[in-house]
GUFISE-80375 format. One record per residue: x negated, y negated, z of N, C-alpha, C in turn; residue in one letter. Coordinates in pm, whole numbers, plus 32768, in hexadecimal, padded with zeros to 4 digits. Atoms other than C-alpha are relative to their C-alpha. Layout:
% residues N
XYZXYZXYZA
...
***
This chain:
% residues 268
7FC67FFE80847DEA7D167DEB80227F727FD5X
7FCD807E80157E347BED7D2C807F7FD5800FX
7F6E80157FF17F607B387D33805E801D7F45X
7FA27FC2807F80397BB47BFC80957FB57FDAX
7F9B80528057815F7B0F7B1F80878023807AX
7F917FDC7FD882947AE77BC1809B7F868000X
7F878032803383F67A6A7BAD804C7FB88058X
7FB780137F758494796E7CB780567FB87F9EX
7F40800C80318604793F7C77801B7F948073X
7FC5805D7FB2869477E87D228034807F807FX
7FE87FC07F4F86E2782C7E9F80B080137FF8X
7F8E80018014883277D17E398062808E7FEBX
7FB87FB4804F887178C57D457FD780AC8055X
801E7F9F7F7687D479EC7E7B80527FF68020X
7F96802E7F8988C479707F76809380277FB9X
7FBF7FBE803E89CA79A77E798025807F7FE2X
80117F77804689817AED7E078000805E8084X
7FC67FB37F4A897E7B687FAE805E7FDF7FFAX
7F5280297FD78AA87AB77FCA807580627FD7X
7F967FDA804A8B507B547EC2800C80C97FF7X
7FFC7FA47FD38AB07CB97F188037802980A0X
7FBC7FDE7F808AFA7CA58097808E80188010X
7F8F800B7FD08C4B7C488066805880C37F92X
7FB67F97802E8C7F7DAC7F877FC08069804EX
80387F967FB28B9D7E6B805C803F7FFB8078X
7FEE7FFF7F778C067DEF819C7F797FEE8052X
808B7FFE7FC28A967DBB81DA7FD67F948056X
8001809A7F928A517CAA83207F948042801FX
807A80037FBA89357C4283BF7FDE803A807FX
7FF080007F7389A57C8285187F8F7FCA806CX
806580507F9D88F07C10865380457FFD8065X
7FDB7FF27F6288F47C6287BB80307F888051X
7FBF809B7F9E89297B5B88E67F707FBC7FF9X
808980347FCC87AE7AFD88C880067FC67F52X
7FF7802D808287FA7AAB87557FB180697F86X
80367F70806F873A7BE886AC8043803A7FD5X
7FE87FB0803A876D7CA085C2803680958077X
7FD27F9F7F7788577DD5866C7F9D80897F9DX
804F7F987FD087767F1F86A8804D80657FD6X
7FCC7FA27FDE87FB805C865A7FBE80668056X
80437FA37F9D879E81B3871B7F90801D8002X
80707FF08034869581F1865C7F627F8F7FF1X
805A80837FFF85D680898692800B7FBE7FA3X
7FC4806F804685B17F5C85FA7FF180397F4CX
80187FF3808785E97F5484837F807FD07FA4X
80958056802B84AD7F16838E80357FE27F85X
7FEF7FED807F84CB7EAB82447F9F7FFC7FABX
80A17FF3801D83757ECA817F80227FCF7F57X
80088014807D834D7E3780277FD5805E7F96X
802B7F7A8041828A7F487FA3801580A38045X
80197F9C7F8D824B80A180197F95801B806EX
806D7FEE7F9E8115807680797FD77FAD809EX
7FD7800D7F3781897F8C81AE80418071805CX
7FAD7FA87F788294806881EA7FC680868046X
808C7F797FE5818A81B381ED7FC87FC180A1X
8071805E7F8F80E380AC82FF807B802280A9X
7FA2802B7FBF8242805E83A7801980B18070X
7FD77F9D7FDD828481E483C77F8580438073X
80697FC07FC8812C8249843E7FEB7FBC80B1X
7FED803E7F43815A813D85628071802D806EX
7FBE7FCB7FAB8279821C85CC80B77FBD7FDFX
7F9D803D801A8389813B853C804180727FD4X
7FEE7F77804D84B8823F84D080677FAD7F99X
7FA6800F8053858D814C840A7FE07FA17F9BX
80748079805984C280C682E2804480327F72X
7FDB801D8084851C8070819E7F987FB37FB7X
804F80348056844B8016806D80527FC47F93X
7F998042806784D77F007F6A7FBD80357F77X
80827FD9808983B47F4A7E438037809D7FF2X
7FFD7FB68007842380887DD97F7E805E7FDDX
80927FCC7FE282E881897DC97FC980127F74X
802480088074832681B97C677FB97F807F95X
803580A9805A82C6804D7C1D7F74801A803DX
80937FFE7FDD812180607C127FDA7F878022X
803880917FBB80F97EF87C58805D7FAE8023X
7F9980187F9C81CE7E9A7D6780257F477FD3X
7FEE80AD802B817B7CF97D2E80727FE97F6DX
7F87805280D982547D1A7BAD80918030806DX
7F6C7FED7FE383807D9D7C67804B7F80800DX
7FC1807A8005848B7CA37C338091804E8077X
7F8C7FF67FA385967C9C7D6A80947FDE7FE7X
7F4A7FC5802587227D1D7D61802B7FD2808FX
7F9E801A7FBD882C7C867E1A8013808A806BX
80287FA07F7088147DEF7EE07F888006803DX
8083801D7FCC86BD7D897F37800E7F8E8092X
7FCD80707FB787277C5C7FEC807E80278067X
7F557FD67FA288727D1280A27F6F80478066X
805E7F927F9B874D7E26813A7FC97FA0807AX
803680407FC486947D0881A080507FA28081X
7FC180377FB987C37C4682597FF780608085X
7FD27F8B7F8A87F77D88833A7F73801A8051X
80907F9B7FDB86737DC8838C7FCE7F818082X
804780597F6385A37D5884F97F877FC27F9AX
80B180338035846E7D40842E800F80447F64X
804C801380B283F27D1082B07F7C7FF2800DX
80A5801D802582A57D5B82647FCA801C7F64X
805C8028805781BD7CC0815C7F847FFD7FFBX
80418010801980B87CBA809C7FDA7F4D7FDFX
7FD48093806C80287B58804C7FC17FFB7F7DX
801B7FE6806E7FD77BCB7EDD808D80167FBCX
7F8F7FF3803E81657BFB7EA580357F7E8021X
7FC68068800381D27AB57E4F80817FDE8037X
7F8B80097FCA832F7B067E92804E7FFD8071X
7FDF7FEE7FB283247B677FC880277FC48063X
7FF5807D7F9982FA7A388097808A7FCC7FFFX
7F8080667FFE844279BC802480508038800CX
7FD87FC17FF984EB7AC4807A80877FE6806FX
7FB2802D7F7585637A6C81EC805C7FA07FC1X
7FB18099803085C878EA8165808680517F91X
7FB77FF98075866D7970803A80928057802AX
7F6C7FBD7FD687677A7E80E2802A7FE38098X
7FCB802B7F65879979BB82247FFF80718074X
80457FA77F6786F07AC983087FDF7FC28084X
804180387F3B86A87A9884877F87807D7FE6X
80597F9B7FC4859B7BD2843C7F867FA87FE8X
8081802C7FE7842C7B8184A37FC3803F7F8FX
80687FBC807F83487B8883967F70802B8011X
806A7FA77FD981FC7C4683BE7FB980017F49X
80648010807B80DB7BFE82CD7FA98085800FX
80327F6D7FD9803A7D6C82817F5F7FD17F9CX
805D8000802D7EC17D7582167FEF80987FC5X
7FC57F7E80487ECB7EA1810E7F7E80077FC9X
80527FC180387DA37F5180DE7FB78076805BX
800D7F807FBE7D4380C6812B7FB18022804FX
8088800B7F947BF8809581EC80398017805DX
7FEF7FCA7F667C2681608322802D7FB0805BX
7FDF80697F5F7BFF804A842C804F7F997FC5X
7FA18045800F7CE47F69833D808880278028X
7F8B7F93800B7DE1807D8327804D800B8090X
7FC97FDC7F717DCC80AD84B480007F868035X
7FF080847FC47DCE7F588528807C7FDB7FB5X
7F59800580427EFC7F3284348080803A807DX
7F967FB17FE57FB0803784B97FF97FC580B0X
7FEB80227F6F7F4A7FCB8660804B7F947FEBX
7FCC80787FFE7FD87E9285FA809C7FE07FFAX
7F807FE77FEA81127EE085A4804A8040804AX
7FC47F9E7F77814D7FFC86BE800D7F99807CX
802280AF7F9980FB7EA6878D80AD7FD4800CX
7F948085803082087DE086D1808D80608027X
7F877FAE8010831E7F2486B380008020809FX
80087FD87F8A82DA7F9488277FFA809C8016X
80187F768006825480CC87C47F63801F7FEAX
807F7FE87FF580FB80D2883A7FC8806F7FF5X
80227F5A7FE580DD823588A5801A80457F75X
800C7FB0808F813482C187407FB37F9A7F94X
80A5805C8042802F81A386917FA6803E8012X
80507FDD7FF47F3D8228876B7FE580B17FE6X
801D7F62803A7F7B83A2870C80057FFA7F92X
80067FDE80967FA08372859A7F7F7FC27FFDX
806880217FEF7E5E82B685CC7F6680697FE2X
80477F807FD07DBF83F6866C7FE880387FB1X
80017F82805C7E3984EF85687F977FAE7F79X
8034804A80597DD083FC84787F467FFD7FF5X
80937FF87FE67C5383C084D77FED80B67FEDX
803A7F64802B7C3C855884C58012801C7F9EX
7FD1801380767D0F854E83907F597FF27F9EX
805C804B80517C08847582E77F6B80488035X
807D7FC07FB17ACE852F83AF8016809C7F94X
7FDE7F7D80697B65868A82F27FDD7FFC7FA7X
801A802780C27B9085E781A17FA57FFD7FD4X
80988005801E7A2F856C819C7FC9805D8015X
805B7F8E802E798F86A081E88024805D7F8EX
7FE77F8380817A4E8773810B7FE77F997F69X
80238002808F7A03867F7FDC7F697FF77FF2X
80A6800D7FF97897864280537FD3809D7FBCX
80157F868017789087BB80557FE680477F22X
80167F9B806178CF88027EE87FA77FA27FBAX
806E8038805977C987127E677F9A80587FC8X
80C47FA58028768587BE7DA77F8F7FE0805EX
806B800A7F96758887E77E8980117FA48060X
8021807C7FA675FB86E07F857FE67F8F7FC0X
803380648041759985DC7E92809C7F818007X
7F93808F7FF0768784887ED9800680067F61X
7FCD8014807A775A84877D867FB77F497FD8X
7FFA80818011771983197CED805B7FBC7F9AX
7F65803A803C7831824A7C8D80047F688010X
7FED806F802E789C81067BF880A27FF38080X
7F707FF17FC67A0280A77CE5801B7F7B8008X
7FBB806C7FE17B077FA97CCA801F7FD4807BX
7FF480337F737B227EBA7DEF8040804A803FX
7F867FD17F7C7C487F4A7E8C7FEA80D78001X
80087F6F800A7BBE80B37E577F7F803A8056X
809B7FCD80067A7B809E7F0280158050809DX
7FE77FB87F6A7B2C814D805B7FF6809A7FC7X
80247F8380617B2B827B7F687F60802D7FECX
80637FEA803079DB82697F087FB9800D8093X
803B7FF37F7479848269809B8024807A800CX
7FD47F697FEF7A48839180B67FB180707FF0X
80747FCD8048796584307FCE7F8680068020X
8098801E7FF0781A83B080737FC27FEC7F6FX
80208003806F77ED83437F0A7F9D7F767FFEX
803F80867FF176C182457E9E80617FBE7F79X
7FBB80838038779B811C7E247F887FB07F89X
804E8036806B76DC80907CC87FFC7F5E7FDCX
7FA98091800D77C37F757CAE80977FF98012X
7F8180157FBD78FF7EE57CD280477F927F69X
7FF08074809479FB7E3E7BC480A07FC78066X
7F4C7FF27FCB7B787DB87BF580247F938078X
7FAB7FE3800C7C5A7D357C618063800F7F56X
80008015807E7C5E7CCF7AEE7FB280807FA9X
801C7FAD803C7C0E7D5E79C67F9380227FECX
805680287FFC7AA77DC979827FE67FAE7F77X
80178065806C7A047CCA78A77F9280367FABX
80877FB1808A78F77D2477657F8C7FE58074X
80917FEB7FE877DB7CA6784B8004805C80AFX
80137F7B7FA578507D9B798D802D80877FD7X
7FFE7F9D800178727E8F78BE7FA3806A7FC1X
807C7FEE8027773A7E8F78177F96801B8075X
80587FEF7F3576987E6C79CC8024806B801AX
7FB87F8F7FAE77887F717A3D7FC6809E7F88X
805F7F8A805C770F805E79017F7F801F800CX
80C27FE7800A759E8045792A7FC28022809DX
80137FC47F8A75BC80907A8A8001808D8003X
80007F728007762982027A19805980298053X
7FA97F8C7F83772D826B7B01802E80587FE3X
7FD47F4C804B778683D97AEC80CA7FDB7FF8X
7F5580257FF7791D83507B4080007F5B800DX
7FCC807D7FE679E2823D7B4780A5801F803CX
7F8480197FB67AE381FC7C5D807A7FB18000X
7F96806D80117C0481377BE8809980158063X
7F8F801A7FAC7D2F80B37C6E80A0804A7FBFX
7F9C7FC5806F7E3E817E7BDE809E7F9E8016X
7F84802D7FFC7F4880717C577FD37F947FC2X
8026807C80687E987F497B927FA680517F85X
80397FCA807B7E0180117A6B80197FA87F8FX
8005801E806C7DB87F7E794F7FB380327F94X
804C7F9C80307D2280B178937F9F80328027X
80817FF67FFA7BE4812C78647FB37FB08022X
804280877FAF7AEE804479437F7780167FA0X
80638014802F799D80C778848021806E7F8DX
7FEC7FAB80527A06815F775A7F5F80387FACX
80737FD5804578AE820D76917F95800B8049X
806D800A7FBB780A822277D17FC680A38031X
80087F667FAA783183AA783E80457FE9805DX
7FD27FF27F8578B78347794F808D8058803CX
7F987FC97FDC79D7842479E2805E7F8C805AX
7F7A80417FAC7B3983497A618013804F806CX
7FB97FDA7F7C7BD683827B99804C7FA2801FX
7FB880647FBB7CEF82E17BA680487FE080A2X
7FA67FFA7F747D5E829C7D0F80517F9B803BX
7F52802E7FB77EB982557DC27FAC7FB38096X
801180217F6B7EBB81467EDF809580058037X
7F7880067FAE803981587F08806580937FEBX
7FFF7F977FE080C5826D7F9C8089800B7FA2X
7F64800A8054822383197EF3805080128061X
7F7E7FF57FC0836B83397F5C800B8049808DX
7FEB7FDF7F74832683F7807E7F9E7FB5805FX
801D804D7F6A827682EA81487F578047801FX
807B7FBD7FA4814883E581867F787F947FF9X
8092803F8027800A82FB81807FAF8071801AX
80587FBD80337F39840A81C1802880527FA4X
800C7F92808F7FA484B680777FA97FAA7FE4X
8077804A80677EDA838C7FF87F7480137FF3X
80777FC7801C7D81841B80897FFA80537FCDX
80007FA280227DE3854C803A800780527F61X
801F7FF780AC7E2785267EC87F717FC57FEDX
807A803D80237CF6846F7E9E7F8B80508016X
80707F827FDC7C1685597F40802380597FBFX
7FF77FAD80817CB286797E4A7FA97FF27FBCX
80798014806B7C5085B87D547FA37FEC7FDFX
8097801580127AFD85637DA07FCB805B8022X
804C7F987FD57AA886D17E1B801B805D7F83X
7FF07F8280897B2687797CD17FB67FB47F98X
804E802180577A5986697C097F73802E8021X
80AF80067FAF791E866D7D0C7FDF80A77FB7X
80237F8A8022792187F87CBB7FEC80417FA9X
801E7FCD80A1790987FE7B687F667FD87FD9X
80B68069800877A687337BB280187FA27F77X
***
């Protein structure tokens, strides 16, 4: 995804704004004899910028994850950060980022955290998804539930695809236009890929390429949308979700997506 507008507020005026929340919350950093961040029962704390780390964070087995981006915000990079953004972050072992959210990096510096920061590579492709998630069961010390959400996962995604392959017309591979960050969707599908637009907007002369190709759909990004991608083409939308909601599930995210591409595929 590209990198998107965003708002950095002097470090000063951060540090302030914890200061002045900790001292009504009561909110501290704490830290063991080894200087970490302290642990509760439940393991270390995460704090995830979006949901779609923390979806990552949870699936690696982590049980105490928090998302700052609320789910209702569609493009996580505009979120502008709250003085309770910065308290979450004092208390947490680990922060994980995207490096497409500008804000995030400054996160640690800005609310005087000891938590380890963890750069997340965010995109739904299977072996991204699962190398994500081993990576952090690595980092959290929760290998053994990485490698079973892993498991379910690979069958997960083995299911999905047959049942949307299934309602195609005759077996025939749908053909579809898909925005960069959508084209793990369009695998899903066993769909032939036409072209590709995005992270930007499309432009008059890809949308004149991407039209004359004919694609029966077009796969967009429903968290960077910027309307209609081939308007006067026939083409049927599909908008699709890469960040999961409020409940953390990442696989709702195949799972909506495959819906929707088995109730379009079936209309032929």
């Amino acid at each position: 995804m590209a990198p998107a507008r965003h708002v950095v507020r002097p470090l000063t005026a951060l540090s302030a704004g914890l200061l002045l929340l900790t001292g009504l919350t009561g909110c501290t950093t704490g830290s063991d004899k080894d200087g970490s961040s302290a642990k509760g029962a439940s393991g270390p704390v995460v704090v995830a910028t979006s949901s779609w780390e923390a979806a990552l964070a949870k699936a690696a087995g982590a049980k105490n994850v928090r998302s700052l981006v609320p789910p209702s915000v569609r493009h996580a990079p505009d979120y502008d950060l709250k003085p309770s953004d910065l308290a979450a972050v004092a208390g947490a072992d680990y922060v994980l980022y995207a490096s497409f959210e500008p804000f995030a990096g400054r996160i640690k510096e800005a609310a005087g955290s000891k938590a380890k920061l963890i750069e997340i590579n965010l995109d739904n492709a299977p072996d991204t998804t699962k190398g994500q998630v081993t990576k952090l069961g690595r980092k959290f010390g929760t290998e053994q539930a990485a490698a079973s959400w892993n498991a379910t996962f690979t069958a997960r995604w083995n299911s999905l695809s047959r049942q949307v392959k299934a309602s195609r017309p005759a077996g025939k591979p749908p053909v579809v236009a898909a925005q960069k960050f959508t084209t793990w969707a369009a695998d899903l599908a066993g769909a032939r890929v036409v072209g590709t637009y995005g992270p930007e907007a499309v432009t008059p002369d890809q949308l004149s390429s991407l039209t004359a190709k004919k694609p029966a759909y077009v796969l967009e990004n429903e968290n960077m949308s910027t309307g209609t991608v081939l308007p006067g083409s026939g083409a049927e939308q599909l908008n699709i979700a890469n960040y999961p909601g409020k409940d953390l599930d990442l696989l709702g995210v195949y799972r909506k997506a495959a819906a929707q591409m088995e109730k379009a595929f079936s209309r032929g």
